[in-house]
N, C-alpha and C positions, 0 to 999 in steps of 0.2 A: 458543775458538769455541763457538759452545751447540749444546747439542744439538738433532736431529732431532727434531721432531715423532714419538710414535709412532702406528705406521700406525692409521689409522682403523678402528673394528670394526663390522659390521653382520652381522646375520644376514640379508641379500638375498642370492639368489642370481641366476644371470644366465647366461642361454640360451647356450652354448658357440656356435652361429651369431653372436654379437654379437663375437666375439672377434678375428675376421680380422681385422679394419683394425688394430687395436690388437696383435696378436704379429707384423705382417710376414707377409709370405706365405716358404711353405721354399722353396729354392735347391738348384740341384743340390748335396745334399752327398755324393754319391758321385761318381768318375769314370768316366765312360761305358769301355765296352770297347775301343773306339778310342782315349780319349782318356790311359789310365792308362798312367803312365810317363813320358810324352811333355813334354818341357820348354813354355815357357810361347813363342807365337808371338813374333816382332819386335813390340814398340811397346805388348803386351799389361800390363798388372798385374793382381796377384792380389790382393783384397782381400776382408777378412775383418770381416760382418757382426756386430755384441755379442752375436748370439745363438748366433755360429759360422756361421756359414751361409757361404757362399764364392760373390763373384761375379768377376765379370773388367772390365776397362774400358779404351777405347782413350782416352788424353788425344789426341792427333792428329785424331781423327778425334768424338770427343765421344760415344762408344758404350757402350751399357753392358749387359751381357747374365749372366746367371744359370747361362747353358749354359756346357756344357764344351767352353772353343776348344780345349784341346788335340788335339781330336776331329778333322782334318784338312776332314771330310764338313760337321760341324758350322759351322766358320769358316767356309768357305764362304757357306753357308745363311746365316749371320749377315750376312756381308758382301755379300751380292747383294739380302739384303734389304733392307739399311740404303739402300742405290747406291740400289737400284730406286725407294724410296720417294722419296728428295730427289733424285731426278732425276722424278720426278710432280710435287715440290711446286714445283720451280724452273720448270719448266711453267707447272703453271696460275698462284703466285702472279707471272707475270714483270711484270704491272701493277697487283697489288695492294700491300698494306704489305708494305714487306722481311722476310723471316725474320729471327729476331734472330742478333747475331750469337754466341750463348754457345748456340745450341739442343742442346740433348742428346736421344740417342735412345737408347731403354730397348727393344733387342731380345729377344723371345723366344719358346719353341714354335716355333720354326723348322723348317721343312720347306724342302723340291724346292719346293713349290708355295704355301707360306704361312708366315706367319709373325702375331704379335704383337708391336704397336710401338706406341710411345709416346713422346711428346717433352716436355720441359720445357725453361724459362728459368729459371735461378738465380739471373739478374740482375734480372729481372722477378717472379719469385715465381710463374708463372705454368704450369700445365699446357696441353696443346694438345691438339684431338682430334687423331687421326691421319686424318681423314677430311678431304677439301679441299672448298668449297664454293665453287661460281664463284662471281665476283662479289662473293663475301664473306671470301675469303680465311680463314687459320686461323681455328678456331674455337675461344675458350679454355670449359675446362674447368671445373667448379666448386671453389673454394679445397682439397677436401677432396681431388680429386687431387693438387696441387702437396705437401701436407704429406703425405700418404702416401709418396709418392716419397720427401721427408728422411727419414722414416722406412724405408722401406726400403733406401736404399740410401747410407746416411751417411759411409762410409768412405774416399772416393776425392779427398776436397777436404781440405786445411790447416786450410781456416777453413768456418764457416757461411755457405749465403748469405744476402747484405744482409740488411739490416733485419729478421731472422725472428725474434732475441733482442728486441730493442725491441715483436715485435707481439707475440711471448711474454710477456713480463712486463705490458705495455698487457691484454690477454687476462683475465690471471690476476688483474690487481689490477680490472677493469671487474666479473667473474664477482663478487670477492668483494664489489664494492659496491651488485649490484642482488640477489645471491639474499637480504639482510635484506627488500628490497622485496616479494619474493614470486616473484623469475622462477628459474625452474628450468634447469639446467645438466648435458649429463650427469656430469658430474663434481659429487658432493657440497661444500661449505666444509670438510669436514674433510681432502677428497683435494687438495684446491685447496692446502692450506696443506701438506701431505705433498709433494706435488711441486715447490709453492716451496723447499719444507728441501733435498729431492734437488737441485733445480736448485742451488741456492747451495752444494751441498757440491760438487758439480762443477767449479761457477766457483775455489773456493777449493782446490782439488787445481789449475787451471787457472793461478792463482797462485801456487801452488810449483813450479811446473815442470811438472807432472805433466797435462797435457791431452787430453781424451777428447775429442773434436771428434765420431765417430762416436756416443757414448753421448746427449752433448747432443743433436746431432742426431736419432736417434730418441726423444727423451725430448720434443721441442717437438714432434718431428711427428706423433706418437699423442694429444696433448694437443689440438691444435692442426687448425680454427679451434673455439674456445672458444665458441661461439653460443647463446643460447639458444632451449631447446624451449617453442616456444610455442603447438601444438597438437595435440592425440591424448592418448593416456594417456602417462604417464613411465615409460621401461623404462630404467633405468639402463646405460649401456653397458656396464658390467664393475664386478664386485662390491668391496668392500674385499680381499677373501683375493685376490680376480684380481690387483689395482693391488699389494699388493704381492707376491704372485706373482713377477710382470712385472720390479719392480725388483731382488729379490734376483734374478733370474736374468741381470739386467744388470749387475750388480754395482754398480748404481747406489746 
């Protein structure tokens, strides 16, 4: 097998603000005081982010929360606010287009009195606001939520969803054939071809046995949508030392 590309060098540097989308937001990595000790609820999973980070997820129920259920207070919270929310949208959407039927909800910041939520379609590729609009039923997201989401929280599915490897690769080989033309991307052709080598050494551990389903998955979703910047000045989103940074620290 040839080798990796080595990583690209530049002496740019890149505003620590531009970084969020691209490292994952952190996860409780500590156990709340209620929560420590406390074995993992009925129907619960624990799973475990490439950066380490630890979230939990109900398959049953299609929930997925960063907090700590074992927290008795906290489940709760999680759980009356998931109820509460699809029992609003079953409401208003009851004559508009059906919910899908794979919706996941991304609970979290949960209180007595509030919470943050968020939904996706895995089948659809599709984020959703969480806000309902009469009349108009859900209302989707911009692409860059749905791949955030892979990228945050890649750990709890077998396989990728649909079609994201195909708009992966489709992505990386378009980027590489319009930036000769002149259009700008935040990703350079030298990071472009860096994270093809990464992705293909994936697939090829993927083919020995050996399958990282969560690493893949955050590695399309911080890449991904590939679009290019075609107005304002070019701030690169994250520098060469950032990109590979990022991979050694995912063992990518």
């Amino acid at each position: 097998m040839s080798q990796s590309p080595s990583p690209p060098t530049s002496s740019s540097s890149t505003d620590e603000t531009q970084m969020g989308f691209v490292e994952t937001r952190a996860y409780q990595r500590f156990p709340t005081r209620n929560g420590a000790g406390n074995p993992l609820p009925i129907e619960w999973e624990r799973h475990r982010h490439p950066n380490n980070d630890i979230y939990y997820y109900n398959r049953r129920l299609r929930l997925i929360t960063p907090e700590d259920i074992r927290d008795p207070q906290m489940l709760a919270f999680i759980l009356d606010a998931r109820d509460d929310h699809l029992r609003q949208l079953r409401t208003f959407n009851a004559t508009a287009t059906p919910l899908p039927n794979d919706l996941e909800f991304v609970v979290s910041d949960a209180t007595e009195d509030a919470a943050v939520i968020n939904m996706y379609s895995r089948q659809l590729n599709i984020a959703y606001d969480s806000n309902y609009i009469e009349e108009k039923g859900l209302q989707i997201k911009t692409p860059e939520h749905f791949w955030s989401h892979v990228a945050e929280y890649p750990s709890h599915h077998p396989e990728l969803p649909p079609h994201t490897e195909a708009k992966f690769i489709r992505a990386l080989e378009s980027a590489k054939a319009a930036i000769p033309q002149g259009a700008t991307f935040p990703f350079s052709e030298a990071q472009i071809d860096w994270v093809k080598a990464k992705y293909d050494r994936l697939k090829a551990r993927q083919m020995e046995g050996r399958p990282r389903v969560d690493i893949l998955g955050w590695l399309i979703g911080i890449v991904m949508p590939l679009d290019a910047i075609s107005h304002g000045p070019i701030a690169r989103r994250f520098s060469d030392e950032d990109l590979h940074g990022l991979m050694t620290r995912m063992e990518v």
